[in-house]
N, C-alpha and C positions, 0 to 999 in steps of 0.2 A: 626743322624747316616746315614742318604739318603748319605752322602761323603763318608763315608765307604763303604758301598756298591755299587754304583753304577760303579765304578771302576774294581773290578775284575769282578765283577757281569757281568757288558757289554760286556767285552771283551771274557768272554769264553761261554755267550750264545747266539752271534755271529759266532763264529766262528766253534759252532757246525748246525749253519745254514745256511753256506756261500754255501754247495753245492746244497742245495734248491736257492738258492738268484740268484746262477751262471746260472741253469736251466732256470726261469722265465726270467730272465732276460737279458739272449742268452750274459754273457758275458764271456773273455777271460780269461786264468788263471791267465797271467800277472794284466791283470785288476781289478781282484777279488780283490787280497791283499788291495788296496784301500778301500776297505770298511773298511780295519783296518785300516789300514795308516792314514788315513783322520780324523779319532776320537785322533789316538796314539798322532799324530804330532802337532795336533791341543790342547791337551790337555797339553801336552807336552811345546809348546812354548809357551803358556799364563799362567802355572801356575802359577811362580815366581808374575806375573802382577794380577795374581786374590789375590793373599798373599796380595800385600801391596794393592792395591783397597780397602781392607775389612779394612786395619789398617785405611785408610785414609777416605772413604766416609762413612762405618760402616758396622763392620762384618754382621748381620743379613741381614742388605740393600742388601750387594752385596751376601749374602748368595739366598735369598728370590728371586733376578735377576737369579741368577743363575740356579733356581729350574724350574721356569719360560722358559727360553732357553732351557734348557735341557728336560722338557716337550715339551716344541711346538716342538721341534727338532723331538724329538723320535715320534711324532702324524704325524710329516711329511712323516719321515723315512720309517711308513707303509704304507702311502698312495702313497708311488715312485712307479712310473711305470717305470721309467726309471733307468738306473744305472748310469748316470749323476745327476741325482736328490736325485738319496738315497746316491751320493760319497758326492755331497755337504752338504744336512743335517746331515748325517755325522760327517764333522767337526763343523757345528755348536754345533751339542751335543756334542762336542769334546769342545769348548768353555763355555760352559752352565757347563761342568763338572770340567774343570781348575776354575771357580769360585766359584763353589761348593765346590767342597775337601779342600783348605785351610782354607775357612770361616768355612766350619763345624767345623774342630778342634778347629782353635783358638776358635768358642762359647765353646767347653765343657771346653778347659784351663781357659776359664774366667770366665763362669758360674759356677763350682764346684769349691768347697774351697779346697785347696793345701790339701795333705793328702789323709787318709782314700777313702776319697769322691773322688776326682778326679781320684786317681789309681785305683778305681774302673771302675769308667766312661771309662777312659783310655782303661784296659782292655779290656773293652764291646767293645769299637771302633776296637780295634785290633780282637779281636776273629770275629769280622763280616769283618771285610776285608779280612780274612783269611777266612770263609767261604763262602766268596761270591763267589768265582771260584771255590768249589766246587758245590755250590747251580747251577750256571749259568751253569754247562754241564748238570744237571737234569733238568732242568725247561728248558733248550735251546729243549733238543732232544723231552721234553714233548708237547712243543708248536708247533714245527713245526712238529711233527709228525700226533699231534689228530687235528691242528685246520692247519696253515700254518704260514709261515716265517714270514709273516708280526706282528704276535703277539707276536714275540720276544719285540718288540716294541713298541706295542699298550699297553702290561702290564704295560712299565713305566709311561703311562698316569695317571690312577686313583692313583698309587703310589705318583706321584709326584703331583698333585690337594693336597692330604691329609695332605704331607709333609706342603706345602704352609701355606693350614691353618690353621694346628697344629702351625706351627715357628711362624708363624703371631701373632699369641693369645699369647703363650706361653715363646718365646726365647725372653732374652732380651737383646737391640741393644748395642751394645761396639763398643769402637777405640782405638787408639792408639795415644792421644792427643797432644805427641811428637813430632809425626811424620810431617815432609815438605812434606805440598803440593804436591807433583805433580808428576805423573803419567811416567815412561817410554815408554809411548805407541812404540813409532817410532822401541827402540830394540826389543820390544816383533813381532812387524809386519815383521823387517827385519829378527831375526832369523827365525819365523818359514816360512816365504816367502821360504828362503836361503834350510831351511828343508827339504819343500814339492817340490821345486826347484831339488834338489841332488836324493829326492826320485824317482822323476818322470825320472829321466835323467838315472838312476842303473834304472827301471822296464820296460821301453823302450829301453834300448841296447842289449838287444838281440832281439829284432827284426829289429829295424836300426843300428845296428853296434854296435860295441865301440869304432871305429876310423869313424864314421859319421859325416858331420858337426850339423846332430842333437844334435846329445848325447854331441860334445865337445859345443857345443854354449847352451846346459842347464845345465854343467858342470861348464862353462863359467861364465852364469848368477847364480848361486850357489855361485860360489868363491867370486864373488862381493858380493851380499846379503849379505854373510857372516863376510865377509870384513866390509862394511858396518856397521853393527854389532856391530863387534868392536869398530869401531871409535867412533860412538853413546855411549856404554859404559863407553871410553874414558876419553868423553868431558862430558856427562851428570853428573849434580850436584848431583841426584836422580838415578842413575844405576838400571837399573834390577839385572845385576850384576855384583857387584865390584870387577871387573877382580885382582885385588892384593891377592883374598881368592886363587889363583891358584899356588901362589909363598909361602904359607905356608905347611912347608916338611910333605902327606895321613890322625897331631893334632890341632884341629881347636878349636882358645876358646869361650869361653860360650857365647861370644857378636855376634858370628857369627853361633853359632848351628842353629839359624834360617833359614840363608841364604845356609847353609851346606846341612838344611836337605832337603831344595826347591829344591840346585841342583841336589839330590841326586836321588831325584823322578822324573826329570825334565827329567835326564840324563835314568831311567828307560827307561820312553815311546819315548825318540827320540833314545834309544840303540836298543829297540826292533825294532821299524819303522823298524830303517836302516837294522837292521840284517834281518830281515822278507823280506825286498827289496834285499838284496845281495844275499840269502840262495834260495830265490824263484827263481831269475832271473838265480843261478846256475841251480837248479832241472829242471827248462823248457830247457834250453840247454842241460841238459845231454839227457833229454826226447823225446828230435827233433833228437840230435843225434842217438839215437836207431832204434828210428821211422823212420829216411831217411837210415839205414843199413838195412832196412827191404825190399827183393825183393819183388817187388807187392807192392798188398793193404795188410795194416797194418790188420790183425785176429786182434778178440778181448784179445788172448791171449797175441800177440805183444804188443797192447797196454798198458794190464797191466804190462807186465815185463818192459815196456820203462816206465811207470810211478814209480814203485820200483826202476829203473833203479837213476831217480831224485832225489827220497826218500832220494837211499841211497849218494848222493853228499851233500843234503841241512844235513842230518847228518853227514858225515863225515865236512862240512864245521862246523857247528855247536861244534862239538868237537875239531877243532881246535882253533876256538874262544876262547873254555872255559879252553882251555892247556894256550894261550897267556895269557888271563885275568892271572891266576895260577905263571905263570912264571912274568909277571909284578909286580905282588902282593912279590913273594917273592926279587925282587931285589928292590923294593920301598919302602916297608914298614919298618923301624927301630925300633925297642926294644925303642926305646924312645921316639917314636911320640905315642906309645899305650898309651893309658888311662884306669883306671880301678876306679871303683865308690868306691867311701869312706865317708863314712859317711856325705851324703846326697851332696857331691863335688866332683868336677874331679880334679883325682891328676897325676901327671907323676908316671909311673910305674917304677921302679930301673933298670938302664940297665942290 
């Protein structure tokens, strides 16, 4: 279950420490986001790749790696003294944890018998990934309140030791004996390069422009990355992903629910990234803007109204996001692409 929790778990007992992390470690607001970013993007562009690893080398193998990464990562993470150091390990348990989450499932699909038993399992998985973002804002504010930031971190050490040698003794190794050989590495490095590429290019333009030759020349190398990307897809025998699931009209069938549900999740944390990159690099311009209409030195009152001031741009930008999402949904989606479960199969629903 370590793949069910670690995931919402990380992300919002982080993020209820980022203003202790920003203190210690004198950095900027632009800056800050990175501490997510670097986990999001990185988890994000290898999940697909830690999926079929597990079909291919063996689900526990790369489960058991993954637990491994994702430990030393997080032992790292507390010991940063620097905010280059805790932005890198970072993605490392960004990586440790895209190998994690798929092998976890696939063991409980394989190890519990269809039925009863699995749906139960099932459930458990979901009810703890659903509670792990609530647990992670109590246990984020508890830690760095009574001890400090860094045991946000330090907790997932003896967690993940335990996990290890429970799987070890315990879980037993599967594959998918089907499966070809061989690895997509090259798309998984180019998309998430192309990612952290795009992100860093949106979290640096407001301070070097947006018509900079910075911004447009990581803008630049973005597009190619991306590019890139594609063609790798392409050509490759073994895809990350087989760009043709994009040309099937919001109903996907049973042979591809696999690769539906990887983008699904994939498409999560690189939506959040980016959005967290656009929505913040608003809020800090709207917050300069205030702050430079202010005669004098900025009061402390100044400055909390120019900080509400950003609040409210990254929510207003936020709600417009979530009207587009709304409005696409209703002009995409078809009465016929729905599917509705029928006795234990997916059926087209009557237009």
């Amino acid at each position: 279950m370590h793949g069910a929790v670690h995931g919402h778990l990380d992300a919002t007992i982080v993020n209820v420490a980022l203003p202790s992390i920003q203190t210690d470690l004198t950095m900027s607001d632009a800056d800050l986001q990175w501490i997510v970013n670097a986990y999001t993007l990185t988890f994000g562009g290898f999940l697909l790749l830690g999926g079929r690893a597990g079909d291919l080398v063996g689900r526990k193998r790369i489960f058991l790696v993954g637990v491994v990464i994702f430990t030393v990562a997080s032992l790292l993470n507390g010991l940063a003294t620097t905010s280059e150091i805790l932005i890198v390990c970072r993605g490392l348990q960004g990586l440790g944890a895209a190998l994690v989450a798929p092998a976890a499932l696939s063991i409980i699909t394989t190890t519990f018998a269809e039925g009863a038993e699995r749906t139960k399992a099932m459930g458990v998985w979901a009810a703890i990934a659903v509670g792990g973002g609530a647990v992670g804002l109590v246990l984020g504010g508890i830690l760095t309140t009574s001890l400090s930031w860094p045991w946000i971190f330090f907790v997932n050490v003896p967690v993940g030791i335990a996990v290890f040698i429970v799987s070890l003794r315990l879980v037993p190794e599967s594959r998918d004996a089907q499966a070809h050989k061989s690895f997509d590495v090259a798309g998984a490095v180019t998309v998430t390069a192309g990612l952290l590429t795009l992100v860093y290019g949106i979290v640096k333009a407001q301070e070097k422009g947006w018509t900079s030759l910075h911004t447009g020349g990581f803008f630049a190398l973005a597009i190619v990355l991306l590019a890139a990307f594609i063609v790798i897809e392409r050509r490759s025998a073994e895809p990350l992903v087989r760009l043709s699931i994009f040309r099937v009209p919001s109903g996907i069938p049973n042979d591809d629910a696999g690769l539906a549900s990887g983008l699904f999740n994939t498409s999560q944390q690189v939506g959040g990234a980016l959005g967290l990159a656009v929505l913040a690099t608003l809020a800090i311009g709207a917050t300069d803007e205030t702050l430079a209409g202010v005669g004098g030195e900025p009061q402390p009152a100044d400055q909390a109204q120019a900080l509400v001031d950003g609040f409210h741009v990254a929510y207003l930008g936020s709600a417009l996001l979530v009207a587009a999402g709304a409005v696409l949904l209703l002009v995409l989606l078809r009465r016929q692409d729905v599917v509705v479960v029928g006795e234990g199969k997916l059926e087209p629903s009557p237009a």
